[in-house]
LUMVEXVEX-841019 format. One line per 2 residues: their letters; for each residue x, z, y of N, C-alpha, C, O. Coordinates in steps of 0.1 Angstrom, whole numbers. Each point is the difference from the previous one (the first is absolute). Example, Ala and Ser with C-alpha at 12.3 -4.5 7.8 and 13.67 -1.06 7.14 Angstrom:
2
as	132,78,-57,-9,0,12,9,0,12,10,7,0  -14,-14,11,9,0,11,-8,8,11,5,1,11
***
This chain:
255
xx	1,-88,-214,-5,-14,2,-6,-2,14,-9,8,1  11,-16,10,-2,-4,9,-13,-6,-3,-4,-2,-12
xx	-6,-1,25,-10,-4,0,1,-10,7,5,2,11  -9,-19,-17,0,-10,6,-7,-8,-8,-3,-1,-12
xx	0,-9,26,-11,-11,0,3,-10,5,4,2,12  -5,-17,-16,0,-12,8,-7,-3,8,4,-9,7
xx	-14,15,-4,-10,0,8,2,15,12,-10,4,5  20,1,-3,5,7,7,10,-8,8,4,-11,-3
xx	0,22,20,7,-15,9,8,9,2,11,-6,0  -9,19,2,6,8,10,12,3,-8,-2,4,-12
xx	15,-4,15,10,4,-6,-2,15,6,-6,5,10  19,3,-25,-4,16,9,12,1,16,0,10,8
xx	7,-19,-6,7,1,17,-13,-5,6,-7,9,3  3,-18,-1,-9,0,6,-15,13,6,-7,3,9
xx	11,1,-22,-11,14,2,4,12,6,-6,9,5  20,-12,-4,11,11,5,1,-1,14,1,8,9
xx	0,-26,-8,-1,1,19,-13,1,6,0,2,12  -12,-2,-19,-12,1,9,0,17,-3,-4,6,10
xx	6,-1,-17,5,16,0,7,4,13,-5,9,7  19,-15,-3,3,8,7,-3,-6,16,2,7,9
xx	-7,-20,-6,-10,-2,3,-8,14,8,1,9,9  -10,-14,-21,-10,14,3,3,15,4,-7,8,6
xx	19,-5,-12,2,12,6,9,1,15,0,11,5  4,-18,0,5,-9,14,-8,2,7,1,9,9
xx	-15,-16,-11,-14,5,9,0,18,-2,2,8,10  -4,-5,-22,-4,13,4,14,9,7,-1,11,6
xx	10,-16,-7,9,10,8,3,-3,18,3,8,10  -7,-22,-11,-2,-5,14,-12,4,5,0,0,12
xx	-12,4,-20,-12,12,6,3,14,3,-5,8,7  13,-9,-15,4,16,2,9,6,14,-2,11,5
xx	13,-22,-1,4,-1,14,-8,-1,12,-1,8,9  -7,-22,-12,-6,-8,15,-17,5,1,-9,1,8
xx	10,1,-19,-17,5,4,-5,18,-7,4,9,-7  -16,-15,17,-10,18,0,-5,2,-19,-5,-7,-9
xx	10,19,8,-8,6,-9,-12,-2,0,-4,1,12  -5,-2,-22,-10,-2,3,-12,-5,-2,-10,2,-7
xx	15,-14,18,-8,-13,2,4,-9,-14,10,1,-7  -22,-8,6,-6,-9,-7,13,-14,-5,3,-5,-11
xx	1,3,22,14,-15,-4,10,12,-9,4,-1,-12  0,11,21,10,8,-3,-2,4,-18,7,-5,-10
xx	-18,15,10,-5,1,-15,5,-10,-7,10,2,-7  -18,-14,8,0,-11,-9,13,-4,-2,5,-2,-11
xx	1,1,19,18,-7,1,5,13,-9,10,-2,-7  -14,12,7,8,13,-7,-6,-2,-19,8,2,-9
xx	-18,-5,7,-8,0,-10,4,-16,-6,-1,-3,-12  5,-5,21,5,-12,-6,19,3,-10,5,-2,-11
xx	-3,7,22,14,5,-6,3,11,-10,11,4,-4  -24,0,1,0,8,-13,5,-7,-9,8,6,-6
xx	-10,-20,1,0,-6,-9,20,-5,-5,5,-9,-7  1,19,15,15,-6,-1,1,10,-10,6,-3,-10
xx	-13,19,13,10,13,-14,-9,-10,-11,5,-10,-5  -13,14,3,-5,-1,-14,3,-18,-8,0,-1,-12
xx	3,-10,21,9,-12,-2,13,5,-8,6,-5,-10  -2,16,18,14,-1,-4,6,8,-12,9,0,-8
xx	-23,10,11,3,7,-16,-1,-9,-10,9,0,-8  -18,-7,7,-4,-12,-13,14,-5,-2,7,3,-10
xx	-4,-11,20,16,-6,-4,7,12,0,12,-1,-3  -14,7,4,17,14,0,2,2,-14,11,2,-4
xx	-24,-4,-9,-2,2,-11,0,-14,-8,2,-1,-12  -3,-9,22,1,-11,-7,16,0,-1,6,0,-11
xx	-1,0,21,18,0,2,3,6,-5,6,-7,-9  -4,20,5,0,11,-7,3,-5,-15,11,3,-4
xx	-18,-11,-3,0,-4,-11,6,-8,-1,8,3,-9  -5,-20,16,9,-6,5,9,-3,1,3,-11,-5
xx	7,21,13,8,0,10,18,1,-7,3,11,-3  5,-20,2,7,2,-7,12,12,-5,8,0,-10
xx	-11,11,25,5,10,2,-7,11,9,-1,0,12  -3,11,-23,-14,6,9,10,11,6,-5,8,8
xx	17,-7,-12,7,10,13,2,-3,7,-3,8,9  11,-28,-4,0,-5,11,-15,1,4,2,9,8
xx	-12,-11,-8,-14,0,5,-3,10,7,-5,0,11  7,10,-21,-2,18,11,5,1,7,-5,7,9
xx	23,-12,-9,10,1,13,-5,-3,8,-4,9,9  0,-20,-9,-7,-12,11,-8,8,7,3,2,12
xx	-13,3,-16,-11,6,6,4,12,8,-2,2,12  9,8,-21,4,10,8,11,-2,9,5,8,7
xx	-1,-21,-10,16,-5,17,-12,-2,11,1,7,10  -9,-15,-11,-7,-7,6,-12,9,11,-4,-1,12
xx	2,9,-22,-8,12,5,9,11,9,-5,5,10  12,-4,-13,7,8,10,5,-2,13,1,9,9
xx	3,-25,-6,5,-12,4,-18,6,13,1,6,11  -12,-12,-18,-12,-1,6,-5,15,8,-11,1,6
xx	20,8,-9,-13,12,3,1,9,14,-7,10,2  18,-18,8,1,5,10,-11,-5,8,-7,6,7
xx	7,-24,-8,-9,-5,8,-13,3,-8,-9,-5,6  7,12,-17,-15,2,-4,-1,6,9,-9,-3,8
xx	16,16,-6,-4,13,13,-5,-4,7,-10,6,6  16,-18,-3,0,0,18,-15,-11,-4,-1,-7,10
xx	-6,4,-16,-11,-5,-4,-8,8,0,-11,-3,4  12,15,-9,-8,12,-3,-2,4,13,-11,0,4
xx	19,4,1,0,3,13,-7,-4,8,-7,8,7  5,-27,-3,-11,-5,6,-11,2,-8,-11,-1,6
xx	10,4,-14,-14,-2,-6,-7,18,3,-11,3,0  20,4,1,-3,15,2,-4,4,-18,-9,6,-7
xx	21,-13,6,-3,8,-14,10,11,-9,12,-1,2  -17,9,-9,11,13,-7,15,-10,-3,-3,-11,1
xx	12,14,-4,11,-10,-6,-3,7,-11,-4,11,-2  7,-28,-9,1,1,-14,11,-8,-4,8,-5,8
xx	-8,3,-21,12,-6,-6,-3,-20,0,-8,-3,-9  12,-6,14,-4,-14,-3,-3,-4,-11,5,6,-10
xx	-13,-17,9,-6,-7,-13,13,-6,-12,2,-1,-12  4,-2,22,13,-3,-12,6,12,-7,5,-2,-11
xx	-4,16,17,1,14,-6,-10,2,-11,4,0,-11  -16,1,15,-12,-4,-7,4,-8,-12,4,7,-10
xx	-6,-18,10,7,-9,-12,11,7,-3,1,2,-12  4,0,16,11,6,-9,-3,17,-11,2,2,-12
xx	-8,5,22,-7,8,-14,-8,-6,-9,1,3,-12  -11,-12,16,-7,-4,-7,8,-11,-17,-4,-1,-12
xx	16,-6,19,7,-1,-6,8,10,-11,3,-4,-11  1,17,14,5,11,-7,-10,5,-15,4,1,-12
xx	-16,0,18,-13,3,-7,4,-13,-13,4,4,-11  -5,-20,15,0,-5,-12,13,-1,-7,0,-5,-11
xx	10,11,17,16,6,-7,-6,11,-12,0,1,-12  -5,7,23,-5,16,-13,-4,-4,-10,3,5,-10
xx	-14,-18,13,-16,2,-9,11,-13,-13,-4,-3,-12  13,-1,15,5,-10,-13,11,5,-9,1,-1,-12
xx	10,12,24,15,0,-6,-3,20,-3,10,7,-4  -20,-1,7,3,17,-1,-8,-3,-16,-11,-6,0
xx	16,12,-10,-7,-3,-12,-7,17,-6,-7,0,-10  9,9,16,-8,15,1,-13,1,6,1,4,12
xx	-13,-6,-16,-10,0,5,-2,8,9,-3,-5,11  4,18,-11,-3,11,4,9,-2,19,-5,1,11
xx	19,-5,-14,8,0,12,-4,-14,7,0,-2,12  -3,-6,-20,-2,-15,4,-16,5,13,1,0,12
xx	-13,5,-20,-9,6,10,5,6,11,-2,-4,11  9,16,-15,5,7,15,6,-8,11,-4,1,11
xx	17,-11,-17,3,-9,8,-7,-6,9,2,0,12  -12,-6,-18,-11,-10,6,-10,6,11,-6,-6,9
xx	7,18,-12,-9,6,7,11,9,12,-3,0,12  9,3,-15,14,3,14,-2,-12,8,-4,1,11
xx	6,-15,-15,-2,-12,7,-9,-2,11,2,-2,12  -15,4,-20,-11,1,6,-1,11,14,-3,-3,11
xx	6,11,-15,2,13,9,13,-3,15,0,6,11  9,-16,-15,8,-2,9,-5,-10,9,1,0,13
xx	-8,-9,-20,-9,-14,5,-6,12,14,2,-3,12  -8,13,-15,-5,2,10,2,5,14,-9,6,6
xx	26,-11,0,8,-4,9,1,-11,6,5,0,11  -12,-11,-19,3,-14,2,-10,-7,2,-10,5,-5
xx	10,-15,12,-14,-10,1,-8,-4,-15,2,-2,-12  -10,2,20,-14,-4,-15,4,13,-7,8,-2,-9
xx	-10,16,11,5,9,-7,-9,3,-16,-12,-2,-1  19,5,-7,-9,-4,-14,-6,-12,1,-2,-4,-12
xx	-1,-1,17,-13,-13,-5,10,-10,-4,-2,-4,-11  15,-1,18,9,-12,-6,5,4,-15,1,-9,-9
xx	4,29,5,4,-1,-14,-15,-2,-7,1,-7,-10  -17,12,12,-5,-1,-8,-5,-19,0,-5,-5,-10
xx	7,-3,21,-4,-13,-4,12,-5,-11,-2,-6,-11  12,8,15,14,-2,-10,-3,2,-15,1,-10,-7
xx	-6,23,2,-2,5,-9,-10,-9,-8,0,-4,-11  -11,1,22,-11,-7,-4,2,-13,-9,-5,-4,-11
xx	15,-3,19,3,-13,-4,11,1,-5,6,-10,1  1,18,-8,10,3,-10,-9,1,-7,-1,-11,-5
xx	-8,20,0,-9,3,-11,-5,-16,-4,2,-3,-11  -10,-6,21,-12,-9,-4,15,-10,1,-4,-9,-8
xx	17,4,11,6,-11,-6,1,-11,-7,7,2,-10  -11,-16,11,-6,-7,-11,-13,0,-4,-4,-6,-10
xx	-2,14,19,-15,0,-6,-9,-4,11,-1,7,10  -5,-20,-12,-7,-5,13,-13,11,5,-2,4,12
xx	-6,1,-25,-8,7,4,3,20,3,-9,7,5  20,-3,-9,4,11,2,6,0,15,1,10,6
xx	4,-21,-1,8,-8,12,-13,4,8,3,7,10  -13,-9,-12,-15,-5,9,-5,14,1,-5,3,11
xx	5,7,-20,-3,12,1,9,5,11,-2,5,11  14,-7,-17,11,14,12,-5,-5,10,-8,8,5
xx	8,-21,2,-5,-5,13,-10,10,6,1,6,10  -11,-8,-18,-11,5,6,-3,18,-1,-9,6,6
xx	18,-2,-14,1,16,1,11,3,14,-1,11,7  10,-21,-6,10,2,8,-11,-2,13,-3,9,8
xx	-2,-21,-6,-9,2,11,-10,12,5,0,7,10  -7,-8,-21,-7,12,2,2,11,5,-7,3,10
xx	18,8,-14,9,8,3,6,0,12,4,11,5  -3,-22,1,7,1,14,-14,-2,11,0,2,13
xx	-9,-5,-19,-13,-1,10,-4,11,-3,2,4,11  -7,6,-17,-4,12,-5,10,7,8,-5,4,10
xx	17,0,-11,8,9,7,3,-6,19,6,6,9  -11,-16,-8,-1,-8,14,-9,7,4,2,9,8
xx	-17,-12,-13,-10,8,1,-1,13,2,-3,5,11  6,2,-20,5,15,3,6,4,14,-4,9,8
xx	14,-16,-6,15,3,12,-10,-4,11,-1,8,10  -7,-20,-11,-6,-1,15,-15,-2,5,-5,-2,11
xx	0,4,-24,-17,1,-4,-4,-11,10,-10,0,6  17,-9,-5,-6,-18,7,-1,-8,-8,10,-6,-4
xx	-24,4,-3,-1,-16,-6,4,-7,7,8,-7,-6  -9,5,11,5,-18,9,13,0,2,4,-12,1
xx	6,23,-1,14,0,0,3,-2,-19,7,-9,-4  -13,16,-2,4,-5,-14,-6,-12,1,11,-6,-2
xx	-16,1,4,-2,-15,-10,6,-12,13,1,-12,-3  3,15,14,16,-4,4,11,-1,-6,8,-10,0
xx	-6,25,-6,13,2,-10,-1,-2,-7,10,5,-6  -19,-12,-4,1,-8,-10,0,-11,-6,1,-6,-11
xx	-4,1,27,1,-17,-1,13,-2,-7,-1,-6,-11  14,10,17,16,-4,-5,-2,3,-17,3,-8,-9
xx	-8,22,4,-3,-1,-15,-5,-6,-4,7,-2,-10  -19,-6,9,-4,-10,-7,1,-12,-1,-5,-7,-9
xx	16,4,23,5,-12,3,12,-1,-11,2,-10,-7  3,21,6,14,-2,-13,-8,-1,-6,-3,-12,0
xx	-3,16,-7,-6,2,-13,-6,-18,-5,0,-3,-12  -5,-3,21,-5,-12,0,9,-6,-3,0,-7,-9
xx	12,10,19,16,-9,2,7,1,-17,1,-10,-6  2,21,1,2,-2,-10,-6,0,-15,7,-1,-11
xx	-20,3,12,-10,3,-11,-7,-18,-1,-2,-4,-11  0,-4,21,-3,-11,-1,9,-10,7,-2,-11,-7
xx	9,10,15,11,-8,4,14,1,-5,6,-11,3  0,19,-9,10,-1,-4,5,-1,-14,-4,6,-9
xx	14,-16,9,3,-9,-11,10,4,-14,3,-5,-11  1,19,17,12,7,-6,13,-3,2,9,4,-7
xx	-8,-10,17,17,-11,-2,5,3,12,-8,3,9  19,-3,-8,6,-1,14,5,-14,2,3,-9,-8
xx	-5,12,22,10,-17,6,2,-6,-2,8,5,-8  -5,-17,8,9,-9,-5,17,5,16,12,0,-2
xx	-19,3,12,12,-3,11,12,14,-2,-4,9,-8  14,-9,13,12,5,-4,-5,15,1,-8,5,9
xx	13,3,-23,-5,12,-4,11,11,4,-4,11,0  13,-12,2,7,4,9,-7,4,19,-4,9,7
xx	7,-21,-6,-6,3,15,-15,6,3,-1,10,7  -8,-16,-14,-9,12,0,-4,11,-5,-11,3,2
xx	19,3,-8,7,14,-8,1,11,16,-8,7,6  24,-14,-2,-1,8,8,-5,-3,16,4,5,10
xx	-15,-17,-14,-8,-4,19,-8,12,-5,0,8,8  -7,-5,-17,-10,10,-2,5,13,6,-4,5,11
xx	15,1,-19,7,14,2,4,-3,18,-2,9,7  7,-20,-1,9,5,12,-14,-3,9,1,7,11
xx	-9,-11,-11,-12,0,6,-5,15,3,-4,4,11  4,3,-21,-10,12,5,7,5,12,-7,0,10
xx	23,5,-7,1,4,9,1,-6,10,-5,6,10  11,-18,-8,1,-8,9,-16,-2,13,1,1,12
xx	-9,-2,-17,-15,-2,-2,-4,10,8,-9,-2,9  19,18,-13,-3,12,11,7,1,9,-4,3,11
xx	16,-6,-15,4,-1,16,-3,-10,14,-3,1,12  3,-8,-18,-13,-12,6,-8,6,10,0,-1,12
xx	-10,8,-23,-11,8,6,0,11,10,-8,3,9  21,0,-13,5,17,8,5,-5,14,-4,5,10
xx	13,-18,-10,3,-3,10,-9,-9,11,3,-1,12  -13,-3,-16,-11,-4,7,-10,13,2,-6,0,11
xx	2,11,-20,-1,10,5,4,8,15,-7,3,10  17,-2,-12,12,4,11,-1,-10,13,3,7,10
xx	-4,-15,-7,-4,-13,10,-8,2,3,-1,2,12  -12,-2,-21,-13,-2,7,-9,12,-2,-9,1,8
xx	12,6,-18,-8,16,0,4,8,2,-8,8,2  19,-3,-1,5,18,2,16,-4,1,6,-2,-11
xx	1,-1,24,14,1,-1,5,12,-4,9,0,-8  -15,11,13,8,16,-5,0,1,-12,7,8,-6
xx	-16,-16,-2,-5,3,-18,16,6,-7,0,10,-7  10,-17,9,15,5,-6,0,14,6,0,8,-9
xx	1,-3,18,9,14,8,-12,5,-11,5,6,-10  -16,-6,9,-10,13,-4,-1,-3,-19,-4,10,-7
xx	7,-24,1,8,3,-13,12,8,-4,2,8,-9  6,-12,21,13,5,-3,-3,15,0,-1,6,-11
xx	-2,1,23,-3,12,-2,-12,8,-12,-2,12,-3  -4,-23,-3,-13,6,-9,14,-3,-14,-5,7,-10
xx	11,-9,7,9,-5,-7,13,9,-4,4,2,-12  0,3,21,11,15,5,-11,8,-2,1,5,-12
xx	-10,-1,16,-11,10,-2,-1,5,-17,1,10,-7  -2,-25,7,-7,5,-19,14,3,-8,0,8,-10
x	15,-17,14,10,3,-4,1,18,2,10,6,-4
***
């Protein structure tokens, strides 16, 4: 059972484009600006708020979706499609290469395959937990299957809904904490979480769209990559023309 209100405005596309949105800034911080600094942080901690957005709907769709094989295709075409220019995002940002958010969703997606259609308890666990363990390849590593999980579990329940939120929050400021012992960078990085959390715990209506569901199906999906190469290629212009020669070679390397 979906959760909705007349007194709610926000369709869930709507919550989807100020999501990706948000993660736009933080990947465009991650290019043009210093580690660091205070705008940078904040633009990075605003864009938090696109994983844990998207797990909610990955579980809302999930339930949904008139074909949850087409749905997983989707993610994992889409993801693969996305993960050269993630590199080369990684790269400006000086960061380890991991697997993209749409990979991401897509395990996280697998996880709610296991936890409905494996009917062996014992393998259904192992499964779930192999998942978990692969997640940690990929962006948001563990934290996107365990927000997934969270809001699989509380489904239909406004106040079980309100809990995962704030365990899901928690957890990512606590292990924030940990990784960089800066208050003031955690509670940056958690502006974007609590901003979802508002976005869909008090603004959102349950409903999608009225505008063509089609087209924004896949403006969502063809966006994530597009979005990076965008990025990469203004990268390349204006911060690091060589950034390609020393992917390509970090790339053959690890091949």
């Amino acid at each position: 059972m979906k959760m909705e209100s007349s007194k709610k405005y926000l369709y869930r596309d709507q919550i989807k484009f100020i999501a990706i949105m948000a993660m736009t800034l933080n990947h465009g911080a991650r290019v043009f600006l210093t580690p660091g600094t205070f705008v940078c942080e904040l633009l990075i901690g605003i864009g938090y708020a696109t994983a844990i957005t998207m797990c909610y709907f990955l579980v809302e769709g999930f339930h949904c979706t008139h074909s949850q094989k087409q749905y997983g295709a989707r993610l994992l075409g889409f993801g693969i499609v996305s993960q050269l220019p993630f590199m080369m995002l990684e790269a400006f940002a000086g960061q380890k290469y991991t697997w993209n958010m749409l990979l991401t969703l897509f395990i996280c997606y697998l996880i709610l395959w296991i936890i409905e259609n494996v009917s062996d308890y014992a393998m259904k666990i192992g499964l779930v937990i192999a998942m978990f363990y692969v997640s940690v390849y990929a962006d948001w590593a563990v934290s996107a299957p365990l927000f997934t999980v969270l809001f699989y579990r509380s489904y239909g329940d406004k106040k079980a809904t309100q809990t995962a939120f704030a365990a899901s929050i928690a957890l990512v400021v606590i292990n924030d904490y940990l990784d960089s012992g800066n208050l003031l960078f955690c509670g940056l990085h958690s502006v974007g979480l609590i901003f979802s959390a508002f976005l869909i715990l008090i603004l959102y209506n349950g409903q999608r769209s009225r505008f063509s569901k089609t087209f924004l199906k896949w403006f969502f999906y063809l966006y994530y990559p597009v979005h990076l190469v965008v990025l990469d290629l203004l990268g390349l212009l204006y911060v690091d023309p060589d950034m390609v020669h020393r992917v390509k070679e970090q790339i053959l390397g690890f091949l």
